[in-house]
C-alpha positions in Angstrom: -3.4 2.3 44.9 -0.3 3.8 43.3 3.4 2.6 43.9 6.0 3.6 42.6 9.7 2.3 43.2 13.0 0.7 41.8 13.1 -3.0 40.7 16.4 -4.8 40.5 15.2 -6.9 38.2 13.1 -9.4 39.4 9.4 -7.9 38.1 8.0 -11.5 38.3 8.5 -11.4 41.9 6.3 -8.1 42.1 3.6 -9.6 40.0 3.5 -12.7 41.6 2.5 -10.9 45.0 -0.4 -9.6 43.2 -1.6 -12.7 42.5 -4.1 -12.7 45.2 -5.2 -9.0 44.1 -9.0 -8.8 44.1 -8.6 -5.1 42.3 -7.1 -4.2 38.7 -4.0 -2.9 38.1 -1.8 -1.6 35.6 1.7 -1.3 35.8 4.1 0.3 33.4 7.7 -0.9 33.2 10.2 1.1 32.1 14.2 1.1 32.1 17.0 3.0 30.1 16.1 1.7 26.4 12.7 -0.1 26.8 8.9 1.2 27.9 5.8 -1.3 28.3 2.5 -1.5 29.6 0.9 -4.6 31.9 -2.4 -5.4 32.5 -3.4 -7.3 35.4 -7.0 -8.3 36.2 -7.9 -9.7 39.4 -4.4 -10.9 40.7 -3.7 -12.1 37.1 -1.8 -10.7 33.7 -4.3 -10.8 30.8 -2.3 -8.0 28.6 1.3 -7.0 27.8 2.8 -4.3 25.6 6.3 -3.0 24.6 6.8 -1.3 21.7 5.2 -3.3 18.9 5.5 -6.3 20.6 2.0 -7.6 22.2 0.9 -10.6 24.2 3.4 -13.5 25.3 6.1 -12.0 23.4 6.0 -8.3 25.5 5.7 -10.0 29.1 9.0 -11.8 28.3 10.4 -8.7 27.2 9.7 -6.7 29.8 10.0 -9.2 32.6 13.4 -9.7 31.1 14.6 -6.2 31.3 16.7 -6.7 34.6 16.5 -3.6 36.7 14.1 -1.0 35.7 11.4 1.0 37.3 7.9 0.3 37.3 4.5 2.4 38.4 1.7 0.7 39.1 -1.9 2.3 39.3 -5.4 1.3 40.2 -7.3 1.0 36.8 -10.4 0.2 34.8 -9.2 0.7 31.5 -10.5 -2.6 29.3 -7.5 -5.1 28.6 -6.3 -6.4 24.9 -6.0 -10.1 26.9 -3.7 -10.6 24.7 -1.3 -12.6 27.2 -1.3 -16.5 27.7 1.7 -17.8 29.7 1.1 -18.1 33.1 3.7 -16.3 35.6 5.5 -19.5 36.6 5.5 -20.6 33.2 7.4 -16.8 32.2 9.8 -17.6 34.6 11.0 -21.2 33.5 11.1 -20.1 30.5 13.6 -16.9 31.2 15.9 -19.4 33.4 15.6 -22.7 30.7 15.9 -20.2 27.6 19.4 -18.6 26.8 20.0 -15.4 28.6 18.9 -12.5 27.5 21.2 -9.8 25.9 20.9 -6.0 26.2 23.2 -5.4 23.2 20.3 -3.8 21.0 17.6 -1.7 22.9 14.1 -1.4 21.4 14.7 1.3 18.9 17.4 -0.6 17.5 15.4 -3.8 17.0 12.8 -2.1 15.0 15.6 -0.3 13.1 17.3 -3.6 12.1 14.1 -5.4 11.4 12.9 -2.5 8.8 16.6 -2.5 7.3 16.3 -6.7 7.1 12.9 -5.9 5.1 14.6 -3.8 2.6 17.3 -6.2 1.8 15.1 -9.1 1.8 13.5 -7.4 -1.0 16.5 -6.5 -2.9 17.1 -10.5 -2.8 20.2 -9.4 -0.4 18.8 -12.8 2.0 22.2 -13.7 3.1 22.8 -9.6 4.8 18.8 -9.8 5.9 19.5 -13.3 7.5 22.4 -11.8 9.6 20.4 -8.6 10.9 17.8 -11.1 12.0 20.1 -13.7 14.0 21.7 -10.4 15.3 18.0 -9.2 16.6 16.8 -12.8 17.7 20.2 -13.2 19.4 19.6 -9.9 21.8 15.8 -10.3 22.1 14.7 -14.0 21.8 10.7 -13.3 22.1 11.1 -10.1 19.2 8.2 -12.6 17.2 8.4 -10.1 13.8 11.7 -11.0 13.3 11.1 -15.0 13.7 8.9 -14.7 11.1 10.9 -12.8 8.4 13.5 -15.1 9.7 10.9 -18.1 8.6 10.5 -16.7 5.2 13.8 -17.4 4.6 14.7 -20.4 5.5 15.0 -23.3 2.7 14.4 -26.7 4.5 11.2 -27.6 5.8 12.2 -28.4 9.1 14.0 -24.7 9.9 10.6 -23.1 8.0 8.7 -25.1 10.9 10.5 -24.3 13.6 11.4 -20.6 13.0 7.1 -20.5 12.8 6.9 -22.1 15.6 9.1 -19.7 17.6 7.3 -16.6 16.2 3.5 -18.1 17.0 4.5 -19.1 20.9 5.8 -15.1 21.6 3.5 -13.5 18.7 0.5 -15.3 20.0 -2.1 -12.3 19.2 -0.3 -11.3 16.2 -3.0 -12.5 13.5 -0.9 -12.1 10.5 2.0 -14.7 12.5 -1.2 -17.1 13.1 -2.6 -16.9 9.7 1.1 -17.4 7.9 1.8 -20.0 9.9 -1.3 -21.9 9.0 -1.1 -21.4 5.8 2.9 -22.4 5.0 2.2 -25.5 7.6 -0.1 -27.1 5.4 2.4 -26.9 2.5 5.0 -28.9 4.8 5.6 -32.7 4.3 8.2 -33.3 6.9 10.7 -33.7 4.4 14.3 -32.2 5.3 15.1 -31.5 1.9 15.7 -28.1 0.5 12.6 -26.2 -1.1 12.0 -22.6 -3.1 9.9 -20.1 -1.8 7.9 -18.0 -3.6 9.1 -14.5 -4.1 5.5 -12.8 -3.6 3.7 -14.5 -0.7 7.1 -16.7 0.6 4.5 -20.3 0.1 6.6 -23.3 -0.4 7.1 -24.5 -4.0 6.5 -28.2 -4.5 9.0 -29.5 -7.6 9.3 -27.5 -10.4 6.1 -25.9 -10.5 6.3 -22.7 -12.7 3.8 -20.7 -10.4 2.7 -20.2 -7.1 -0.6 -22.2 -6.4 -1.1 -19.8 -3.1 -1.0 -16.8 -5.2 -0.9 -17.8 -8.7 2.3 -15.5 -9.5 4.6 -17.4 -11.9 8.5 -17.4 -11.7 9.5 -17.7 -14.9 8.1 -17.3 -18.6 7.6 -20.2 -21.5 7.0 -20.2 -25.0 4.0 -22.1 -23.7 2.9 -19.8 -20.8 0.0 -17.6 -21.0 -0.7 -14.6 -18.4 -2.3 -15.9 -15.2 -4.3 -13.5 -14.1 -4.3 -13.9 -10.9 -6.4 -11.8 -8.6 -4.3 -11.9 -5.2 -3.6 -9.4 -2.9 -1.0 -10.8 -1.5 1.0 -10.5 -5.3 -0.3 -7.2 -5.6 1.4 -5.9 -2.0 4.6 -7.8 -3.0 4.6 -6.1 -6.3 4.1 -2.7 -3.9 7.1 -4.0 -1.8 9.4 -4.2 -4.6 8.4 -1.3 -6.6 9.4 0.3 -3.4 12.7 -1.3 -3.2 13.3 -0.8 -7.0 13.1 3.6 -6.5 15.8 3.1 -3.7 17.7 0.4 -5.7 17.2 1.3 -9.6 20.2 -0.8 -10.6 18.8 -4.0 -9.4 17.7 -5.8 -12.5 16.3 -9.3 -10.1 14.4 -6.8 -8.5 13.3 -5.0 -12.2 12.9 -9.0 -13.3 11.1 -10.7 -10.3 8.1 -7.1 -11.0 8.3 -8.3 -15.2 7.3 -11.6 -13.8 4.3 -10.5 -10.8 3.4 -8.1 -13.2 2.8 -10.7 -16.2 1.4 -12.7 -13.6 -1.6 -10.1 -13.6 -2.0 -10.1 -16.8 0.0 -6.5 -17.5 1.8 -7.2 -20.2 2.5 -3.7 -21.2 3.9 -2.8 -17.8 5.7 -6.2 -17.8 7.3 -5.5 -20.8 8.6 -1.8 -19.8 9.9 -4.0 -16.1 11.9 -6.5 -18.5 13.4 -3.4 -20.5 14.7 -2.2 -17.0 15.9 -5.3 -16.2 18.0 -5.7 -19.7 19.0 -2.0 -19.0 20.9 -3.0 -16.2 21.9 -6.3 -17.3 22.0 -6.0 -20.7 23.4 -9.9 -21.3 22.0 -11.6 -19.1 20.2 -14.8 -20.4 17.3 -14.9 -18.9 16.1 -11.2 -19.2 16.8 -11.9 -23.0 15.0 -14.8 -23.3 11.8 -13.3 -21.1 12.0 -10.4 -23.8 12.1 -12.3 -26.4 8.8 -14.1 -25.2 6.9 -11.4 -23.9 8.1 -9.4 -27.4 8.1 -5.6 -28.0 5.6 -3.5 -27.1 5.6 -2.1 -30.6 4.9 -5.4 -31.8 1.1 -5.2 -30.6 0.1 -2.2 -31.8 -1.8 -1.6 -34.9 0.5 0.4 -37.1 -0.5 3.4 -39.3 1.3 3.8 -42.8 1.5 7.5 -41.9 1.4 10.2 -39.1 -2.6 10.6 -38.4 -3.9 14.1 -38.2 -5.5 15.5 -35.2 -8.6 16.8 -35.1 -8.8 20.4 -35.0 -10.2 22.5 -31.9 -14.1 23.2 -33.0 -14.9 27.0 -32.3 -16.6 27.9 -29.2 -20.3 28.4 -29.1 -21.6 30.8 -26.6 -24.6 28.4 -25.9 -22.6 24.9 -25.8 -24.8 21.9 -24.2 -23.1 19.7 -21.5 -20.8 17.4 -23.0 -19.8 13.8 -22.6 -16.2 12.5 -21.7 -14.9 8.9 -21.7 -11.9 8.4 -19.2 -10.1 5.5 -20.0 -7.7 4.2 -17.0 -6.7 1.0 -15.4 -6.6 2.7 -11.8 -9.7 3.2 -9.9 -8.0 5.7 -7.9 -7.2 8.1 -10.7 -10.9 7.4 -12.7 -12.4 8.2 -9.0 -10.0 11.6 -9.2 -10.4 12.7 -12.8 -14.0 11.8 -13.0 -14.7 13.9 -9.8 -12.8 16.8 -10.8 -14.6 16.9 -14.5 -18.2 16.5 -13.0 -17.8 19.3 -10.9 -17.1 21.2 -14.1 -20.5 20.2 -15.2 -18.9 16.9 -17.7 -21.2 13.9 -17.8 -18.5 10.9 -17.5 -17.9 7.6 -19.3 -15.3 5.2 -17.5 -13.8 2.5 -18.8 -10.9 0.0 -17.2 -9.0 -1.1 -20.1 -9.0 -0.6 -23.6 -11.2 -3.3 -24.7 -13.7 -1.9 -22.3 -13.6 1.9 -24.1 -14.0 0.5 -27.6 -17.1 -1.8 -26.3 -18.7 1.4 -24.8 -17.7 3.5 -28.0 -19.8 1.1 -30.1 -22.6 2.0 -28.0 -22.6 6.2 -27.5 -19.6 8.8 -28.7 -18.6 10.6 -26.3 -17.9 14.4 -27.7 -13.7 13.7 -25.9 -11.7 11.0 -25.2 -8.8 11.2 -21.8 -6.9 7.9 -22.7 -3.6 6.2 -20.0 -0.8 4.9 -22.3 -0.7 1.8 -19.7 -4.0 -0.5 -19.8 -4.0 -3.8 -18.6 -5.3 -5.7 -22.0 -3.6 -3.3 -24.5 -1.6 -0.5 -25.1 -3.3 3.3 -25.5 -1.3 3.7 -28.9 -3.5 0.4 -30.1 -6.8 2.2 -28.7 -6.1 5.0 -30.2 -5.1 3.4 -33.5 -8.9 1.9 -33.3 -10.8 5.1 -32.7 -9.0 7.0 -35.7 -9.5 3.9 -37.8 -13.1 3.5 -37.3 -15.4 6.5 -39.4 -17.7 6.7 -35.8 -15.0 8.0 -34.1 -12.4 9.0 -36.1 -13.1 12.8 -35.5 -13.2 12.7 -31.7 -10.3 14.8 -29.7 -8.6 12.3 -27.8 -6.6 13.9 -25.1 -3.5 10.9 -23.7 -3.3 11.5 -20.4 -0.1 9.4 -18.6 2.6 8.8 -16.6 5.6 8.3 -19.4 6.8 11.9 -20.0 9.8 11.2 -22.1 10.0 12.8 -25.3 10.0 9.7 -27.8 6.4 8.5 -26.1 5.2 12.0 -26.3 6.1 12.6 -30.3 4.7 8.5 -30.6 1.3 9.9 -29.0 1.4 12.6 -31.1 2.1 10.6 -33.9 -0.8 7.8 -33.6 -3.2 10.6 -33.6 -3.8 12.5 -30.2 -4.6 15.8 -30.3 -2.8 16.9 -27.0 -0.2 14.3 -24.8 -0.4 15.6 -20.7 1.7 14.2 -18.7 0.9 12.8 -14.7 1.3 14.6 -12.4 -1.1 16.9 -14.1 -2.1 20.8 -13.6 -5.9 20.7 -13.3 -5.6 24.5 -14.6 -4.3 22.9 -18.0 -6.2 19.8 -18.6 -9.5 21.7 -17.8 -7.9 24.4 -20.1 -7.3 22.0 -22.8 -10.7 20.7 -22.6 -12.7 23.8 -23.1 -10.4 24.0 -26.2 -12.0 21.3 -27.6 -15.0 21.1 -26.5 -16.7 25.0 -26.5 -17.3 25.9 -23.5 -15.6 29.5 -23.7 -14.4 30.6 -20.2 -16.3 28.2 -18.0 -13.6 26.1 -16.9 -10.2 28.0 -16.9 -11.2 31.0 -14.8 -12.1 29.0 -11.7 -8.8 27.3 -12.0 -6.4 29.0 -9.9 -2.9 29.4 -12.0 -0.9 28.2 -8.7 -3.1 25.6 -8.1 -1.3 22.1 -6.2 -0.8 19.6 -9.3 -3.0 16.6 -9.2 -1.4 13.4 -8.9 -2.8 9.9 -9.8 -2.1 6.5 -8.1 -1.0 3.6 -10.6 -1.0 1.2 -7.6 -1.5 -2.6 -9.3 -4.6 -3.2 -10.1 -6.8 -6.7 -11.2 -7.4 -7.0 -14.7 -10.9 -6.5 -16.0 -12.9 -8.6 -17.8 -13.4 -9.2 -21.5 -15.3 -6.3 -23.3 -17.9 -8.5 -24.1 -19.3 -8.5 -20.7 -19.2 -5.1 -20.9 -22.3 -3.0 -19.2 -24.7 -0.9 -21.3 -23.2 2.6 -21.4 -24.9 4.6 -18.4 -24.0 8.1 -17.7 -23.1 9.1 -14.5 -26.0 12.3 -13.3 -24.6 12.0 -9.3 -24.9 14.5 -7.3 -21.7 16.8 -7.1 -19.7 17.1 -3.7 -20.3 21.0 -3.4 -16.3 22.2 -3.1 -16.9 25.0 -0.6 -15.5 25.0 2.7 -17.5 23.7 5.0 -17.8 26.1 7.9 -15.1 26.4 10.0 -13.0 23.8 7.8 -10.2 26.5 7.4 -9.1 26.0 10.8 -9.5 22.1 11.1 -6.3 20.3 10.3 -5.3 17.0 8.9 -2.1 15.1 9.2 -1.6 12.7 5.9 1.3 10.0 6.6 1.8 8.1 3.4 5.0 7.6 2.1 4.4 7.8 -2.0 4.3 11.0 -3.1 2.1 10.1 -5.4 -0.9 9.0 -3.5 0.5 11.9 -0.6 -0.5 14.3 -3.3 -3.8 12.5 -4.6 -5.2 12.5 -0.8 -4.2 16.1 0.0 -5.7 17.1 -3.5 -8.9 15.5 -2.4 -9.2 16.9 1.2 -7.9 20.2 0.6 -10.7 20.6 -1.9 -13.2 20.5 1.2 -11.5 23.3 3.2 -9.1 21.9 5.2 -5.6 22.4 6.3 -3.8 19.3 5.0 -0.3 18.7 6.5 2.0 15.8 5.1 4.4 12.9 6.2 6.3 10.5 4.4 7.4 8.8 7.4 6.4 7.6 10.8 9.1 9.7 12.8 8.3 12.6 10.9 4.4 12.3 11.4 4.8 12.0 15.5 6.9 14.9 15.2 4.7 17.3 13.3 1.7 16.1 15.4 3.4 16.5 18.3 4.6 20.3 17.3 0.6 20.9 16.2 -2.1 18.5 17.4 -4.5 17.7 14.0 -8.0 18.1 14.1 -7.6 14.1 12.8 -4.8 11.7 11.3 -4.9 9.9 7.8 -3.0 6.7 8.3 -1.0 4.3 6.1 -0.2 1.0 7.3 3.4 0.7 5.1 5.8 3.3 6.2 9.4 2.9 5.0 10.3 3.1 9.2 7.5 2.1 10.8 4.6 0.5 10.5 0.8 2.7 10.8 0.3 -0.2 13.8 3.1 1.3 15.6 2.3 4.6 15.2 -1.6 4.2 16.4 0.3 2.8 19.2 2.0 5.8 20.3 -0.9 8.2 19.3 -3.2 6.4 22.0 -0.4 6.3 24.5 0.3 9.6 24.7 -1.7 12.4 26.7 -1.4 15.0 24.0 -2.5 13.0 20.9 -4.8 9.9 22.2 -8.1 11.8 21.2 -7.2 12.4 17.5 -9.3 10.5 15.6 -7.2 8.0 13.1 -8.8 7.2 9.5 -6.3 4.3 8.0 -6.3 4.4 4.3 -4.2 1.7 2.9 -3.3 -0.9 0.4 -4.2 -3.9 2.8 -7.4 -4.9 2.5 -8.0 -8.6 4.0 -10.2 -9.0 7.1 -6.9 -9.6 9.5 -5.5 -6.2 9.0 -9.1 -4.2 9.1 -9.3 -6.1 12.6 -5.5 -5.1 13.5 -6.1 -1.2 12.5 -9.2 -1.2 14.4 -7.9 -2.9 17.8 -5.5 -0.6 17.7 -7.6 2.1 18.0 -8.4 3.6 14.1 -11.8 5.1 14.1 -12.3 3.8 10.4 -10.4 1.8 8.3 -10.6 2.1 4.2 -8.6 1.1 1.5 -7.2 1.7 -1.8 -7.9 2.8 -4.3 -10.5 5.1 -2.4 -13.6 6.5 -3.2 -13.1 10.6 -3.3 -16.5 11.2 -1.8 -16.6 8.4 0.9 -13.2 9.3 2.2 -15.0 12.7 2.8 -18.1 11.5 4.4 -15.6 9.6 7.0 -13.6 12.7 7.6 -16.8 15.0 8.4 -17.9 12.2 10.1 -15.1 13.0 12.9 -14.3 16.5 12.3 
């Protein structure tokens, strides 16, 4: 069966009459600004979609339209059954409801909601709260803006009912269901005003100084000691706002509120550096004082030398120079997994450590013959750790090689100063460290010469990471003897490509490194209207998929890929920050072939990819 005609307007009439429909059908609904997909199964409507709207909230959307065209076609296709309003139900609701505007088609609504996002975290609520009203107002059943809109609110009963609103239209959407359940077991019923916290949006009982969802604190006492809290939710905030923070670098609340979620992690060093931002912009404000003051210097916790330290001088190459041992000491597993994998293809036996306490435990234990130290560690600075190794006679005479993200001169000459032999700066040259390293470690020629000069700089991820625990339950020292990922194309690689849509350049640049290595082709997006556009101008061989883009989100864009005849067989790979169970089920309902998350494992990220290629 195929038809195919006008509708002026009243699609529930046109479903109803298939009520009695024995068959399957599905009928797609389109009209100047809006496009959706209905599912009915034997006379009855079991799935809805229109743009990222799903379930209760896309029937209502559609069936609201007014006059559109439709195409309806015999089909077998499985069905989300994501739908759970009955037809005559739909329709009392469009008649008892307020009418429904056309002012903002369904470009515009995700264009407003992504804008609302950004101001909400730039603590702008009061211009976020009108983009929503102005959304909600033209599209009553748009569900992700009821529950921003939620997050807002400040009296328990406007929290309960904006929830409400956003579970009866977003009734599939399992992140609406599982915030809902969540904030409605922090309500009382009262109508008086309550805080939200900043991180996960949980209700804040009295004058609580922390979050008891997600253990983030909101302010700093002489008595207060780092939580440490190990939440994902506070580490995707933290992601949120560093995001917001690039775009809005003169926002000290925004440099402030990261002080605090970083503290909360027990970071002091990177809470301290988000408090000198803060004070940078603000420079008397109070309370940025006062959290200084209380978190004090970072030169205050390290251990001072009377004088500069000397380095230790390059040894002289020996033609028949044994294997040699490096420790790598950085907080994020993403750049250990890069720099470890990159040295052990050079032949390097590898040492990691998380934090500093860590890589003084293991250097009680074995010397390593070099040391790559981060400046930022979660339980101490790198000038302390590096203040340790020259002070103790073991290890005084290592080369330690600081390897980090600050590149201004004054932390550069301070490296320099507590005793490193060489300061790199991230994004690195592989060409140069490896170069560097066969300086100090004799192996003449081995490295440099495979090293191309032009060669794509590496760049590490310094996503936010749990703190590790003490160094006393430290592991014995074992040396890593894997097998090494052989880097040559596999055959016919060259001409396989991959799309990469992530929008930090950093972890753009780690991925592509990674992939590239194997052969492929790698091309990059920072956006979602920029990756449909380049995989619509050259179909990849397969598409690697973040979940936060700064315009859409990766759910949206799966969306499209499967709906459209020249990109529904790519295989997907999501690689993203958001690890619970809820969104590994979203990504793979909608369609992802795999779905991994950060930081990443070099070599199983490769597996995956040969896997589908």
């Amino acid at each position: 069966m195929t038809d195919s005609r006008t509708v002026s307007g009243e699609i529930l009439v046109y479903l109803k009459s298939l009520q009695t429909l024995s068959g399957n059908v599905d009928i797609e609904v389109k009209n100047a600004t809006r496009t959706g997909l209905l599912q009915v199964r034997q006379g009855r409507v079991v799935s809805a979609e229109c743009g990222r709207l799903l379930g209760n909230g896309a029937l209502l959307t559609l069936a609201a339209i007014g006059d559109g065209a439709y195409q309806a076609v015999e089909s077998e296709k499985p069905a989300a059954r994501n739908v759970s309003l009955t037809l005559t139900l739909a329709a009392r609701l469009l008649k008892t409801l307020p009418s429904f505007s056309q002012g903002i088609d369904s470009c515009n609504e995700e264009e407003k909601l992504q804008q609302a996002i950004h101001l909400f975290y730039q603590f702008r609520h009061k211009e976020a709260g009108s983009l929503l009203v102005e959304i909600l107002r033209s599209n009553r059943f748009y569900y992700p803006a009821w529950l921003w809109h939620s997050r807002l609110m400040t009296r328990e009963d406007y929290i309960k009912k904006a929830l409400n609103e956003a579970k009866k239209w977003g009734n599939s959407d399992l992140e609406i269901q599982l915030e809902a359940a969540k904030i409605e077991s922090q309500l009382d019923g009262s109508t008086l005003a309550v805080k939200r916290c900043f991180f996960c949006w949980s209700v804040v009982k009295g004058n609580e100084g922390k979050c008891s969802n997600c253990s983030g604190m909101f302010r700093l006492s002489g008595h207060s000691a780092p939580a440490v809290a190990k939440s994902v939710e506070l580490e995707n905030a933290l992601a949120a706002y560093r995001h917001e923070l690039e775009s809005c670098p003169d926002n000290s609340r925004i440099a402030y509120c990261l002080c605090l979620g970083f503290y909360s992690l027990g970071k002091i060093e990177q809470a301290r550096d988000f408090i000198a931002r803060a004070l940078k912009i603000s420079p008397k404000e109070p309370l940025f004082v006062r959290t200084r003051v209380l978190l004090g210097s970072s030169e205050s916790k390290t251990v001072r030398t009377a004088s500069p330290v000397m380095p230790v001088l390059p040894k002289k190459p020996a033609a028949d120079a044994p294997g040699k041992t490096i420790l790598v000491v950085e907080d994020s597993q993403t750049s250990r997994k890069v720099i470890t994998m990159l040295l052990e293809r050079k032949g390097y036996a590898i040492i990691e450590a998380k934090n500093g306490s860590e890589a003084l435990a293991r250097m009680d234990d074995f010397v390593p013959d070099l040391v790559l130290l981060d400046l930022m560690l979660p339980d101490m600075s790198g000038y302390e750790v590096l203040s340790r190794i020259r002070q103790n006679a073991k290890s005084a005479e290592i080369p330690v090689i600081m390897l980090t993200g600050k590149s201004n001169p004054a932390d550069r000459m301070k490296g320099l100063h507590h005793g490193s032999n060489e300061y790199l700066t991230k994004p690195f040259d592989p060409a140069k460290l490896l170069g560097v390293l066969e300086k100090y470690l004799d192996q003449p020629g081995q490295i440099a010469k495979e090293s191309k000069a032009g060669q794509t700089p590496v760049v590490v991820d310094s996503l936010p990471q749990a703190p590790s625990p003490p160094a006393a339950a430290a592991e014995p020292v074992v040396i890593k003897e894997k097998p090494v990922p052989s880097v040559i194309p596999a055959s016919g690689n060259m001409q396989k490509s991959i799309l990469v849509v992530e929008d930090s350049p950093t972890s753009r640049k780690v991925i592509s490194m990674v992939i590239a290595k194997r052969g492929y082709t790698v091309h990059e997006a920072a956006t979602g209207a920029v990756a449909m556009r380049k995989a619509q101008e050259g179909t990849p061989n397969l598409v690697l998929l973040d979940a936060m883009l700064p315009d859409m989100s990766g759910y949206d864009i799966l969306y499209r890929f499967k709906n459209d005849e020249q990109l529904k067989g790519v295989p997907i790979v999501m690689l993203t920050a958001k690890n619970n169970p809820v969104d590994r089920q979203k990504g793979l309902q909608g369609g992802s072939v795999a779905y991994l998350t950060k930081p990443f494992d070099p070599e199983k990220l490769l597996a995956v990819i040969d896997e589908y290629i």
